[in-house]
C-alpha positions in Angstrom: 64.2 69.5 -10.7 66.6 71.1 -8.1 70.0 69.6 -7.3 69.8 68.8 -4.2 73.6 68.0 -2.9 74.4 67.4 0.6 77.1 68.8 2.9 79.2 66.1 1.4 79.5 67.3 -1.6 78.1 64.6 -3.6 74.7 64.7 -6.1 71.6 64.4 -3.8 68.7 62.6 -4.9 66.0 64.8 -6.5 63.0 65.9 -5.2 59.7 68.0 -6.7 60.2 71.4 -6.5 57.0 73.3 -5.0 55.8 75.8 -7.1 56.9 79.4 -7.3 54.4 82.1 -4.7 53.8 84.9 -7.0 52.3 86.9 -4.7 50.8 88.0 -1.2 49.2 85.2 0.7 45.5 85.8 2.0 45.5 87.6 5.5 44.3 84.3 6.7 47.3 82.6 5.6 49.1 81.7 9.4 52.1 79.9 8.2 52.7 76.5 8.0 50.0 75.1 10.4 50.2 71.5 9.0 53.7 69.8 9.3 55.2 72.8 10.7 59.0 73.3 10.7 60.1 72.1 14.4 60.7 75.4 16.0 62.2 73.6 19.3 65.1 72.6 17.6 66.4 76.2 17.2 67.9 76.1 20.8 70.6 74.2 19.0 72.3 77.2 17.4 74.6 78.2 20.7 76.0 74.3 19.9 76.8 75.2 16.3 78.1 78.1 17.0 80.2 76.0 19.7 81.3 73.7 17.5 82.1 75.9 14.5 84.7 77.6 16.9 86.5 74.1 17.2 86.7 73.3 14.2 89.5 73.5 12.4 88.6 75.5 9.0 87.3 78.4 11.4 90.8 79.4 11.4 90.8 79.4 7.5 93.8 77.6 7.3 94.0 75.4 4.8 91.1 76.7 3.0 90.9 78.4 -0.7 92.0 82.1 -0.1 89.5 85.0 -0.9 92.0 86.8 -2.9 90.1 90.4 -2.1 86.9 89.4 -3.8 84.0 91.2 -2.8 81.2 90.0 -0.4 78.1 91.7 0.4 76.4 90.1 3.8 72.3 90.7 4.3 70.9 89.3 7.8 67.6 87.9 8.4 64.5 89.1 9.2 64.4 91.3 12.1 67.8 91.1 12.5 71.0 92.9 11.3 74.9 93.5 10.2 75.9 92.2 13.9 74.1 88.5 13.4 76.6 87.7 10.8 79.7 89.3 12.8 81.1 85.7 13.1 80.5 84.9 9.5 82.4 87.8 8.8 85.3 88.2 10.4 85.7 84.1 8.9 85.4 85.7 5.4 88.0 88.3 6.3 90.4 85.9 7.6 90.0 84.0 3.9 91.0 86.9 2.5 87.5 88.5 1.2 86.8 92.4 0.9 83.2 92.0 3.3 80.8 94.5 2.9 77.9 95.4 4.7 74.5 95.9 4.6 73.7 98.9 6.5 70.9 96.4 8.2 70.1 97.5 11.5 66.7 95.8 12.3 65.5 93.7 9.2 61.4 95.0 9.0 61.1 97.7 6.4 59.6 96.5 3.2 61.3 95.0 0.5 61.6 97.8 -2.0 62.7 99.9 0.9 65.8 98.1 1.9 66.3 97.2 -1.6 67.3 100.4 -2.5 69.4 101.0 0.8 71.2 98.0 -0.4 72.3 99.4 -4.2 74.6 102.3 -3.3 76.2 99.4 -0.7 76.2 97.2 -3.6 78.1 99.8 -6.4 80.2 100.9 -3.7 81.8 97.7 -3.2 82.2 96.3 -6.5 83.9 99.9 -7.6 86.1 99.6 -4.5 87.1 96.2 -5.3 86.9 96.6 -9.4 85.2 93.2 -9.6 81.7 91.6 -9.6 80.3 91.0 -5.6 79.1 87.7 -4.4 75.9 88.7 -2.0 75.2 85.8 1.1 71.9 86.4 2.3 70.8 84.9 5.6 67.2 83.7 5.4 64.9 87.1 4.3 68.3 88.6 3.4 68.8 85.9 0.8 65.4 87.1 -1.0 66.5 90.7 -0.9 69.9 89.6 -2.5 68.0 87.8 -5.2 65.7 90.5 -6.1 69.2 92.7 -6.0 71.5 90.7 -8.2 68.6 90.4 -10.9 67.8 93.9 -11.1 71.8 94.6 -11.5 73.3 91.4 -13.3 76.3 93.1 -14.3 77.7 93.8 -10.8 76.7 90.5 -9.3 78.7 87.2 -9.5 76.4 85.0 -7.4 74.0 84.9 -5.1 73.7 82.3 -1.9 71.0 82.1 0.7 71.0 80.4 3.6 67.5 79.4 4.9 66.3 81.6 2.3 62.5 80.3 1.0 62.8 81.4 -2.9 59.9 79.7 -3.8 57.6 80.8 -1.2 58.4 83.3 1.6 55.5 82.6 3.4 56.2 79.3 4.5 57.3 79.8 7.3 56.5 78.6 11.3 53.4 80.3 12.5 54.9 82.2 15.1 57.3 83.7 12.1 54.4 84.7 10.1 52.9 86.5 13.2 55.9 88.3 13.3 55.8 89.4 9.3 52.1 90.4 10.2 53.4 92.9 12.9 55.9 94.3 10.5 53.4 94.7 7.6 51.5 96.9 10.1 54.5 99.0 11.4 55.2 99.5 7.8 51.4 101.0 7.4 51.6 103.2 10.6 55.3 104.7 10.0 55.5 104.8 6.1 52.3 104.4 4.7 52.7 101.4 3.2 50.3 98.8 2.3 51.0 94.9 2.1 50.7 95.9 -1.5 53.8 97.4 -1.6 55.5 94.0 -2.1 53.8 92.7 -5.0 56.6 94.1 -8.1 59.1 92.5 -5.0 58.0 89.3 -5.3 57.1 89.2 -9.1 61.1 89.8 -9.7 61.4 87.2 -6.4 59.6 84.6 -8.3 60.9 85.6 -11.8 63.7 83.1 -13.0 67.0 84.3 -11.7 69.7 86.3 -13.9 73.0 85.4 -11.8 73.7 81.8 -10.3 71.6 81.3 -7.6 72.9 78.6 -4.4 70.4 77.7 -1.5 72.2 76.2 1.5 68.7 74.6 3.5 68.2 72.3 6.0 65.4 69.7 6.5 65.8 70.5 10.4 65.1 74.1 10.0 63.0 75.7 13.0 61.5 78.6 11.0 61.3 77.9 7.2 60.0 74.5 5.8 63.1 73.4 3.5 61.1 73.0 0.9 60.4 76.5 0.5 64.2 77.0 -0.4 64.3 74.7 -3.5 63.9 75.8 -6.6 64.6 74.6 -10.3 66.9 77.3 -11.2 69.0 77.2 -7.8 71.9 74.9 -6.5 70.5 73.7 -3.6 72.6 72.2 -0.9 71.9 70.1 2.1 73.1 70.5 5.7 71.9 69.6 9.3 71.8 72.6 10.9 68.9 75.1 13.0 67.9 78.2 10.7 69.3 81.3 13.3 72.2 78.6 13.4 73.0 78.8 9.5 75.4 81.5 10.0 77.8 79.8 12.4 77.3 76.5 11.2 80.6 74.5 10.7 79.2 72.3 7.4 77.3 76.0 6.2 80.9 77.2 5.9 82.7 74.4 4.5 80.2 74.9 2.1 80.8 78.2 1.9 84.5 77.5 1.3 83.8 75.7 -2.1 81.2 77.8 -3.0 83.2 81.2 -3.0 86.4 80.1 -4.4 84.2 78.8 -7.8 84.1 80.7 -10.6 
């Protein structure tokens, strides 16, 4: 069973865990058609992001300090570095060496930005001489996994945020349309088949070698929360909008605690 803990901090009450996708889903597969995630709700994030710059830990003050250690920041999906400015220059003002990931546009497939990632990865835990803690947003959790369990040793943790570990695929409708559109750019530019994914998601689905936290939210627009349990994860609870996870005030009080842990 996962843990599921909400913003609070306290133990959550457990829930099944779905089990793990190990693999592509059918090309019929159109997302979550039944019970889909409530994609209106995403208007909210401008709020978050409003309120996050009230609050008063977005100053840091008062907060555990970073203390230099390393942090490696992957966007979402067909996003990049400049979704998670905010996020960021937060971490900075904690005290954390930030790196980033070099993300400009969040479509190639996995393996490719996997191993765009590395160098990114060595470079900033030899800079900083320790172990980096990766925050993934959403697709960029998945890619952090898969990262941090192919190089264990210069990994501390990993945390997603919206990130569907156990099946990437479900996901709104309108989402998957959009992973349908990049599977076909990725054919036409590089060649490469939906096929390319499948050793990506055997090591997605394959137990995880560094701790692994999942910040996920039952109100979540995009990915159905359940998606983002799994049995080998910490899995927090907030109320939040998934493109809102990365300037959500409880996502970085969460944040706080989770960094400064061993």
């Amino acid at each position: 069973m996962a843990r599921l803990q909400p913003a609070g901090g306290g133990l959550g009450r457990a829930a099944a865990v779905a089990p793990i996708r190990r693999g592509l889903p059918p090309l019929r597969h159109l997302g979550r058609t039944s019970g889909a995630p409530p994609v209106w709700l995403e208007h909210r994030a401008p709020l978050e992001h409003a309120r996050l710059l009230r609050a008063p830990l977005f100053t840091g003050e008062g907060l555990p300090r970073g203390g230099g250690r390393p942090v490696m920041l992957v966007p979402g999906f067909m996003a990049g570095d400049r979704s998670l400015l905010t996020l960021r220059g937060w971490l900075e003002r904690l005290g954390y060496r930030v790196g980033r990931s070099g993300i400009g546009f969040n479509v190639r497939y996995s393996e490719a930005v996997v191993q765009t990632l590395l160098p990114r990865l060595v470079e900033l835990s030899g800079r900083s001489g320790r172990r980096v803690t990766i925050v993934g947003h959403s697709r960029g959790g998945l890619l952090a996994k898969v990262l941090a369990d192919r190089n264990p040793r210069l990994v501390r943790r990993v945390v997603g945020l919206g990130s569907p570990f156990a099946d990437p695929f479900d996901v709104h409708p309108l989402t998957m349309a959009g992973v349908r559109l990049a599977q076909a750019a990725n054919l036409v530019r590089f060649g490469q088949t939906g096929s390319a994914e499948a050793v990506f998601l055997g090591d997605l689905a394959a137990p995880a070698r560094v701790p692994l936290v999942s910040i996920y939210s039952r109100t979540d627009g995009i990915v159905h929360w359940e998606a983002c349990l799994r049995p080998d994860a910490a899995c927090h609870e907030v109320t939040s909008s998934h493109t809102g996870l990365g300037v959500n005030p409880q996502v970085y009080a969460l944040l706080a605690r989770v960094l400064a842990g061993g």
